[in-house]
KEKE-3310 file (N, C-alpha, C; in steps of 0.2 Angstrom, whole numbers, plus 5000, padded with zeros to 4 digits):
npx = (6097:6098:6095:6088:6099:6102:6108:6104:6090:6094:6103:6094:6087:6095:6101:6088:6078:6075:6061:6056:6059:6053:6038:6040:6042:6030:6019:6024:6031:6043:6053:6065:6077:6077:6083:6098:6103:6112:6112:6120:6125:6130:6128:6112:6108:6115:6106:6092:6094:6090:6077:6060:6051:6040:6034:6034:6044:6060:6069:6082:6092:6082:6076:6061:6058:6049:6046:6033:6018:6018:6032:6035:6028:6034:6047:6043:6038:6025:6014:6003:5995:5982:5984:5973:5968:5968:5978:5967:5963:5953:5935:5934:5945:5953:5962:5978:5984:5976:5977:5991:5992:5985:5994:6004:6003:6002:5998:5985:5989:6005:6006:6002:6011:6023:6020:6025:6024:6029:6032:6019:6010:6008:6020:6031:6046:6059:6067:6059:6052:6060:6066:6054:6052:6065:6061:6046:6035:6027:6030:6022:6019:6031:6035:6025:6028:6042:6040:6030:6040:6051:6043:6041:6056:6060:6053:6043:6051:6049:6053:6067:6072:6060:6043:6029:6011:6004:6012:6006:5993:5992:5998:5990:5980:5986:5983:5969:5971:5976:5987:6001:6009:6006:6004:6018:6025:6018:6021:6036:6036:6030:6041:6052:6049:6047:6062:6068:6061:6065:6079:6084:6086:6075:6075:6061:6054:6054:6070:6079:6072:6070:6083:6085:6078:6081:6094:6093:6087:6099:6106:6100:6100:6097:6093:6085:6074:6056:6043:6029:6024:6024:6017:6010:5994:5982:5974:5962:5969:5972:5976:5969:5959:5947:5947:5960:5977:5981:5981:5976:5988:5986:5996:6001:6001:5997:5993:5998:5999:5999:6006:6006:6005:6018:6026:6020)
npy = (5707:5716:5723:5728:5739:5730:5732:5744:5738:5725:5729:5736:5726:5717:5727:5725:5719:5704:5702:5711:5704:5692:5697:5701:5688:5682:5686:5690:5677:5671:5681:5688:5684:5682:5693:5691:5682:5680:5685:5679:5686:5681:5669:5669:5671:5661:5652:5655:5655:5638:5640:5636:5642:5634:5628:5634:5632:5624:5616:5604:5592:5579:5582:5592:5606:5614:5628:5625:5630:5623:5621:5635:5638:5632:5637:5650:5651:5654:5656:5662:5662:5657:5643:5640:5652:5662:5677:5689:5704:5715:5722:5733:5743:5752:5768:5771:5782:5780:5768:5767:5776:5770:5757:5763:5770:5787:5805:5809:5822:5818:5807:5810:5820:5813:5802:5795:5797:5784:5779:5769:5769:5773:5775:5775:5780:5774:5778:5786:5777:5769:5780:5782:5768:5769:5780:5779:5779:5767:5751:5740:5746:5753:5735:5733:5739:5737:5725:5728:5734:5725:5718:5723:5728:5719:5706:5710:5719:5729:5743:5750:5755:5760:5756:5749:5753:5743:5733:5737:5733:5720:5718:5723:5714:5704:5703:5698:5684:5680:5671:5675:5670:5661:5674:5679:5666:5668:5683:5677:5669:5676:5686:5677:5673:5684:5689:5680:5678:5689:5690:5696:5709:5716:5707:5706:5697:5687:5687:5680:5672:5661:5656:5653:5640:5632:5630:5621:5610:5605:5600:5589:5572:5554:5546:5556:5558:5556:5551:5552:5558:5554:5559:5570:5575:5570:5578:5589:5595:5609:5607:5608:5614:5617:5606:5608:5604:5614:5627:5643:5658:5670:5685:5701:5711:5705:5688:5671:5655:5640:5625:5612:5599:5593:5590:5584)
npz = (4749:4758:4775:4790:4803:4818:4830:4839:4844:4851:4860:4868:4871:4879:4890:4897:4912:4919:4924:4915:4902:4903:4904:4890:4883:4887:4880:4869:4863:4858:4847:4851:4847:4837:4834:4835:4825:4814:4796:4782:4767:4754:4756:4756:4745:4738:4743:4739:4725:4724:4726:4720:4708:4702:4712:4720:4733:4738:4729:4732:4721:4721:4731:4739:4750:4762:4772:4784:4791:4804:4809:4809:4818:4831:4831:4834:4844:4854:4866:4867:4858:4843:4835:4826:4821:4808:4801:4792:4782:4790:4786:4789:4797:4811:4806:4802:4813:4823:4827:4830:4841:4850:4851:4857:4866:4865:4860:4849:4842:4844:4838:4826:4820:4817:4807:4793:4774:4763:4749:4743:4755:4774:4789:4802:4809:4813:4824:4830:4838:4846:4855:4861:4869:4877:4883:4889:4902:4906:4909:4898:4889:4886:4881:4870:4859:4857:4854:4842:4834:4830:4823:4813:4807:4806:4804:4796:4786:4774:4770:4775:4792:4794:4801:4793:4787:4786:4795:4807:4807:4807:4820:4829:4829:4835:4850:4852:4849:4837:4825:4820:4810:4796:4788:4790:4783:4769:4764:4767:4756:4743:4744:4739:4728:4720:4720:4712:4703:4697:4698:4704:4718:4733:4747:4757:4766:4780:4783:4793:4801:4791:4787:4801:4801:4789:4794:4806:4799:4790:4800:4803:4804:4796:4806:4814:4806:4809:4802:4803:4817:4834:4845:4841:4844:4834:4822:4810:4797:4785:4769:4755:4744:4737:4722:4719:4726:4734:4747:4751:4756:4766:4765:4774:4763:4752:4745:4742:4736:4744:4747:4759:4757:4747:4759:4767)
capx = (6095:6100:6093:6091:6103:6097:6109:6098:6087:6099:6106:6088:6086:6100:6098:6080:6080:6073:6056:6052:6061:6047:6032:6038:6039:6023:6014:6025:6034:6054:6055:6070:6082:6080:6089:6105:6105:6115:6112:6126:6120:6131:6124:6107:6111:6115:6099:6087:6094:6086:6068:6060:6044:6034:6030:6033:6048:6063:6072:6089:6092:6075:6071:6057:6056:6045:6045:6026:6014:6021:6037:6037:6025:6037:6051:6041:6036:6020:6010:5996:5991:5978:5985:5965:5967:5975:5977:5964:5962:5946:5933:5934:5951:5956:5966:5987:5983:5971:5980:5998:5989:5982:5997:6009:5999:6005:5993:5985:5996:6011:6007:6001:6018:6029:6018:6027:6023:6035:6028:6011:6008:6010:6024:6032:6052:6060:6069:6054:6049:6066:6064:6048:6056:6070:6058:6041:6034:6024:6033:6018:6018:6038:6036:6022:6032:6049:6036:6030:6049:6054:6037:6043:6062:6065:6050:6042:6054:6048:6056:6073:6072:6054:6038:6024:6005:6001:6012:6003:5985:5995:6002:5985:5974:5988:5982:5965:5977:5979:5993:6004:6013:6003:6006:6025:6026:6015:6028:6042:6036:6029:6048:6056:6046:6048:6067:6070:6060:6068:6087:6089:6081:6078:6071:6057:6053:6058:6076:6081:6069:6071:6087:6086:6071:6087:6101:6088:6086:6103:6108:6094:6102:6092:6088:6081:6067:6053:6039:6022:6026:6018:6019:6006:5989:5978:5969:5963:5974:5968:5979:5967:5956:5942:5948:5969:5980:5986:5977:5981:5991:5985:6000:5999:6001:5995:5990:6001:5997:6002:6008:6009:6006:6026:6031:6017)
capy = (5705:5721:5721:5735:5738:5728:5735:5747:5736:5720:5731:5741:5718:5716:5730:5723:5716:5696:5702:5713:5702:5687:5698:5700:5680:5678:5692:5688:5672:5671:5686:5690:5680:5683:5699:5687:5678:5684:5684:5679:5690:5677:5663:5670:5673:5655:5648:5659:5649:5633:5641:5632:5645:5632:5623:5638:5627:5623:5610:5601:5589:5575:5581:5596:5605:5622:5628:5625:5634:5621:5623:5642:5642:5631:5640:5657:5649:5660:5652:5664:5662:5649:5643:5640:5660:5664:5682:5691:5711:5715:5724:5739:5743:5758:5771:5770:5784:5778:5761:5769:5780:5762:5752:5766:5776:5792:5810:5808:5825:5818:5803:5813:5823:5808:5798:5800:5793:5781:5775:5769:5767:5778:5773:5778:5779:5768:5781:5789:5770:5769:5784:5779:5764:5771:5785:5779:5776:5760:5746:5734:5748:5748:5730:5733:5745:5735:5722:5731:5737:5719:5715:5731:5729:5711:5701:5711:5724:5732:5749:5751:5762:5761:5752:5748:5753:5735:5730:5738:5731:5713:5720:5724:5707:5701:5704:5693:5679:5678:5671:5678:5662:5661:5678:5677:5664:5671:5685:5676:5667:5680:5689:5674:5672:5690:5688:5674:5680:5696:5689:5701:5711:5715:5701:5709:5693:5687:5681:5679:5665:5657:5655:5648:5635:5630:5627:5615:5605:5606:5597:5584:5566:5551:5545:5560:5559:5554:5551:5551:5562:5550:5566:5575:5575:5568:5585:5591:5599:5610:5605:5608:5620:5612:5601:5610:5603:5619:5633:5651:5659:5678:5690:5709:5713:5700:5681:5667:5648:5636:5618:5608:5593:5592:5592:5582)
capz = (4755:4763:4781:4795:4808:4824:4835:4844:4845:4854:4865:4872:4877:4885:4895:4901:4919:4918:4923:4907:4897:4904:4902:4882:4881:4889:4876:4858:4861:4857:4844:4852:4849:4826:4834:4835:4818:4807:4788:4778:4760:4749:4759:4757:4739:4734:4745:4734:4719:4723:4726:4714:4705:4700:4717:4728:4737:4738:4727:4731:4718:4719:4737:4737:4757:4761:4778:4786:4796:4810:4811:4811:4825:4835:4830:4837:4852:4855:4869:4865:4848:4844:4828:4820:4819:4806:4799:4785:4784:4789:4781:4793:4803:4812:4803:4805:4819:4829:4830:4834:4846:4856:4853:4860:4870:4865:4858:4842:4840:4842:4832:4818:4818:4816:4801:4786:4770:4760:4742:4741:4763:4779:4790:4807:4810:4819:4827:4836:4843:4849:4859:4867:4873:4881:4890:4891:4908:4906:4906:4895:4882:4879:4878:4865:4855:4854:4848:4834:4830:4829:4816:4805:4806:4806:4801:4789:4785:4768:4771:4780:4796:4795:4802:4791:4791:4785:4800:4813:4808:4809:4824:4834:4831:4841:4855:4848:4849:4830:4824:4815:4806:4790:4785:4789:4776:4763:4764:4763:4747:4740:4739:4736:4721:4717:4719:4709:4694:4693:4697:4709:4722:4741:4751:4761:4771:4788:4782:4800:4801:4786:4789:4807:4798:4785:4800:4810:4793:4788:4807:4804:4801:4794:4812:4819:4804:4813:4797:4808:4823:4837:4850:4840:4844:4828:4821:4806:4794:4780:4764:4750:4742:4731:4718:4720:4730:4738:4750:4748:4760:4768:4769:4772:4755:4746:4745:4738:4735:4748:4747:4763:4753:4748:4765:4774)
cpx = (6098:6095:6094:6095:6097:6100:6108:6093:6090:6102:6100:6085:6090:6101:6092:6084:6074:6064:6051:6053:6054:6040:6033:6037:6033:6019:6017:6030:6044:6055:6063:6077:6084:6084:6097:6106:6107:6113:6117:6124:6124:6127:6117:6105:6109:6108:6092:6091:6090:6079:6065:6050:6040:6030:6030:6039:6053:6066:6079:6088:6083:6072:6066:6058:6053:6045:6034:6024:6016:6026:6039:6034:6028:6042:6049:6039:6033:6015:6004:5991:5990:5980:5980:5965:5970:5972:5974:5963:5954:5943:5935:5941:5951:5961:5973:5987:5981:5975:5988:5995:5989:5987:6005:6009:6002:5998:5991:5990:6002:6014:6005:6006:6024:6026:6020:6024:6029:6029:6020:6007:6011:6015:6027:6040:6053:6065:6065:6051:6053:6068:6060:6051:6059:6066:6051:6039:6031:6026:6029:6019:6027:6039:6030:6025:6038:6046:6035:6035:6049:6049:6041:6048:6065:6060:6047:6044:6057:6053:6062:6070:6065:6049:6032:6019:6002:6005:6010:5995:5988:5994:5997:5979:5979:5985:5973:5967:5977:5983:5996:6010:6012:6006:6014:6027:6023:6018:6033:6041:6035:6037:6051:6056:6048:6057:6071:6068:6062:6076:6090:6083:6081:6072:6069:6053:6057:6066:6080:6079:6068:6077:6091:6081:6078:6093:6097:6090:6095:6108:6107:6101:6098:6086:6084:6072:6062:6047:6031:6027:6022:6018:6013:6003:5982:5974:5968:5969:5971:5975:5978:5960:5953:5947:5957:5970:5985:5980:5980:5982:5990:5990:5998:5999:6000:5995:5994:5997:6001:6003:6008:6011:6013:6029:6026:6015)
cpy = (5710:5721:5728:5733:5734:5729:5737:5742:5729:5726:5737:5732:5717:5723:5729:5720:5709:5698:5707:5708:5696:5691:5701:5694:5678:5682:5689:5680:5672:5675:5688:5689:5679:5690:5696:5683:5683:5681:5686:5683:5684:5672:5664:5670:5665:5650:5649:5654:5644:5634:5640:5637:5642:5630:5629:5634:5627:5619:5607:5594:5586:5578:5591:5599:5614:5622:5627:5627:5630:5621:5631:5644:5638:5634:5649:5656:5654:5658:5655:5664:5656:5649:5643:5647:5662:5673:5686:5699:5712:5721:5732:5739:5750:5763:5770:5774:5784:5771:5761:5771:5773:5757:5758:5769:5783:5798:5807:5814:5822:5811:5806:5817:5818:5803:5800:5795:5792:5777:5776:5770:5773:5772:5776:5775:5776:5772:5784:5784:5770:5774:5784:5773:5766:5777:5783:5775:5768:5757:5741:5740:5749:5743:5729:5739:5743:5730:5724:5732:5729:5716:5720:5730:5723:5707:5703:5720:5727:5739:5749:5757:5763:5755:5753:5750:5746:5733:5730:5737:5723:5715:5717:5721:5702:5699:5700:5688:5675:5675:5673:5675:5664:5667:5681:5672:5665:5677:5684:5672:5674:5684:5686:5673:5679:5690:5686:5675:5686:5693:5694:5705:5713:5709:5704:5705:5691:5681:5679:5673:5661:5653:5649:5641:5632:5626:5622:5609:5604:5601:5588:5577:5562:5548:5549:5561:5555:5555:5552:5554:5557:5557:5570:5572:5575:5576:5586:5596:5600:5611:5605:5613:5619:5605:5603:5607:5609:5625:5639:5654:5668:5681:5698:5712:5709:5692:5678:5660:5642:5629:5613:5601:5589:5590:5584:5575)
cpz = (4761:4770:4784:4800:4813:4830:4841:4848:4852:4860:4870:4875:4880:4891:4900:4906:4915:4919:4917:4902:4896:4900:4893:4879:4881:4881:4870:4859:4862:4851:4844:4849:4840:4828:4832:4827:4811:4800:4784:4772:4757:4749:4757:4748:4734:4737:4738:4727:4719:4726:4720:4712:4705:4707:4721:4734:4735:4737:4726:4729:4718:4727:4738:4747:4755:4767:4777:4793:4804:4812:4813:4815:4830:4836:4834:4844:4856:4860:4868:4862:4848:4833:4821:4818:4817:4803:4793:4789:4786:4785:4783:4798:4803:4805:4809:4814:4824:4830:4833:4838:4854:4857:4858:4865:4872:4861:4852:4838:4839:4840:4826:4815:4815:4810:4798:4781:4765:4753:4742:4749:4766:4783:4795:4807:4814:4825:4831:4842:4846:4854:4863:4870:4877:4884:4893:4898:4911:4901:4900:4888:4879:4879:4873:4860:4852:4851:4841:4831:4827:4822:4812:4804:4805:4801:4795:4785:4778:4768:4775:4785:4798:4798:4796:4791:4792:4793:4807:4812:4811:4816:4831:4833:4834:4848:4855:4848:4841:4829:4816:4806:4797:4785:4783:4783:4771:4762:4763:4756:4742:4737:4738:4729:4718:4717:4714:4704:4691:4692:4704:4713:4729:4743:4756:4766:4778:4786:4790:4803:4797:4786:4796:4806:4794:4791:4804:4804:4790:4795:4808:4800:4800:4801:4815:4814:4807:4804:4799:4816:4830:4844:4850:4841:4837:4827:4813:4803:4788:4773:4756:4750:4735:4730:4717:4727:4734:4744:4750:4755:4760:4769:4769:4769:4750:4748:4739:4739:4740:4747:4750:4759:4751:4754:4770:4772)
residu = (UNK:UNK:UNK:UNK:UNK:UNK:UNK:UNK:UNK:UNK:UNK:UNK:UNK:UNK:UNK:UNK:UNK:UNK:UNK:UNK:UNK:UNK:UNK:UNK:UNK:UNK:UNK:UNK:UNK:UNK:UNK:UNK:UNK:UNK:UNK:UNK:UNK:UNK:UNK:UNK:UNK:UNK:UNK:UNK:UNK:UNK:UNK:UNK:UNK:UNK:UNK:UNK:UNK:UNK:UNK:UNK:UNK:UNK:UNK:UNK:UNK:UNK:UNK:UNK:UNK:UNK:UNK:UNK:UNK:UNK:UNK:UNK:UNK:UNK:UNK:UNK:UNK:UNK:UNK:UNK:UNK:UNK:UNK:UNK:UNK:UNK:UNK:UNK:UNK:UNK:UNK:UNK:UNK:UNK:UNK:UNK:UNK:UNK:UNK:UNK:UNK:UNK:UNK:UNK:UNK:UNK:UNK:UNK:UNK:UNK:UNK:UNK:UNK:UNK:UNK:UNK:UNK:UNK:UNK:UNK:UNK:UNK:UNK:UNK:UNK:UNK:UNK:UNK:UNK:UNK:UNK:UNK:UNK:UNK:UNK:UNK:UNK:UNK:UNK:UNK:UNK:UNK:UNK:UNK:UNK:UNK:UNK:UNK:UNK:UNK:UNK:UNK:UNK:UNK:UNK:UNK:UNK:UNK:UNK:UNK:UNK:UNK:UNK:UNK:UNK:UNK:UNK:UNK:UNK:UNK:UNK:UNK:UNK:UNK:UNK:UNK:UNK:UNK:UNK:UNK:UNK:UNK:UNK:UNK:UNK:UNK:UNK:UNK:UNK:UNK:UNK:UNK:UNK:UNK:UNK:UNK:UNK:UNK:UNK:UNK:UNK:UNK:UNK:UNK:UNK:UNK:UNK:UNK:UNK:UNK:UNK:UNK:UNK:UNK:UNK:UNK:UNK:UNK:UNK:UNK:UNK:UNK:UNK:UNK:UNK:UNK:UNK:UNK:UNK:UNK:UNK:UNK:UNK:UNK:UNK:UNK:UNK:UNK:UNK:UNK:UNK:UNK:UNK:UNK:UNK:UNK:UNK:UNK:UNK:UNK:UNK:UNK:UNK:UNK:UNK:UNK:UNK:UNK:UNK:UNK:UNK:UNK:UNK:UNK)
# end
């Protein structure tokens, strides 16, 4: 469960004045604030034990729990995002270049200098983001930049030190008011899963918010369960997928099996 520094990161926010800090809430929500949660590694260690392979969830003793698409869009508190939008690649996207270029607004030159390539993907250091922040002159593009940092280095932080290319097509149907939910948790199962069947591993999902989803639930006494929410607004809910009782979950590298059912 090795994790990146977030230091840099926590303290280029707390330097912000109130009105930058507002125009990042109104655009991504409360990101900020998985800067602050710590992740215990033994703690995180003995959670990942009771993930349970077969169902994709979480089994202490008889009771089964799985975070869901609803809790982690309250938990992100994203007013822009229409949760019916959720994330697929499409069939045609920009190149890594052209969509750093748009989301950073800097030369194709002196994006094309800084792409390195890690493994099998192209990938931009978090040290040249970090840089553009602290000097670029428009304020809406360092706050679309310390966004992306926060996708790559916290949420879906595959690479130490680095952003992703997959995180930056995520990144830029944001702005489409996608949400980003779905594919958060189809990442973190996916490595939960992979975790758990190896015995060992890095956990390349958003443990930050796994985490803060576990301590809510872990607070909960018998009377706070509400079993029928009366608050909520009657809506469809998509819970099935033919004749299975599960739906498949999009993430930026792959597609897992979803659940609600358990939970709902």
């Amino acid at each position: 469960v090795t994790q990146n520094s977030l230091q840099e990161l926590k303290e280029i926010w707390d330097q912000w004045d109130n009105d930058i800090k507002q125009l990042f809430y109104s655009n991504y929500g409360d990101l900020p604030y998985l800067l602050s949660v710590k992740v215990e590694k033994h703690l995180f260690q003995a959670l990942m034990q009771y993930w349970n392979l077969a169902y994709s969830c979480f089994t202490f003793g008889k009771v089964d729990l799985v975070p869901i698409v609803e809790e982690y869009t309250t938990l992100l508190r994203c007013l822009r995002i229409q949760v019916d939008r959720a994330y697929s690649r499409a069939a045609y996207v920009l190149t890594f270049l052209k969509k750093l270029m748009s989301i950073i607004g800097m030369s194709e030159k002196w994006v094309a200098t800084r792409i390195k390539q890690k493994r099998d993907s192209k990938c931009i250091p978090w040290k040249n983001l970090r840089d553009l922040i602290l000097a670029h002159t428009d304020v809406r593009k360092r706050v679309n930049i310390f966004a992306l940092s926060i996708y790559g280095l916290v949420v879906f932080p595959k690479v130490l030190g680095h952003v992703y290319e997959a995180v930056s097509d995520l990144f830029d149907r944001l702005d489409k008011r996608v949400t980003p939910v779905p594919a958060i948790l189809a990442e973190t199962f996916r490595s939960l899963n992979a975790c758990r069947r190896a015995g060992e591993g890095r956990f390349i999902g958003c443990a930050q918010l796994l985490l803060k989803w576990m301590v809510i639930l872990q607070n909960l006494q018998e009377e706070d369960v509400e079993w029928r929410a009366p608050w909520m607004i009657p809506n469809e809910i998509l819970y099935q997928c033919g004749e299975f009782d599960w739906v498949p979950l999009l993430g930026i590298w792959g597609a897992i099996g979803y659940a609600p059912l358990l939970v709902l």
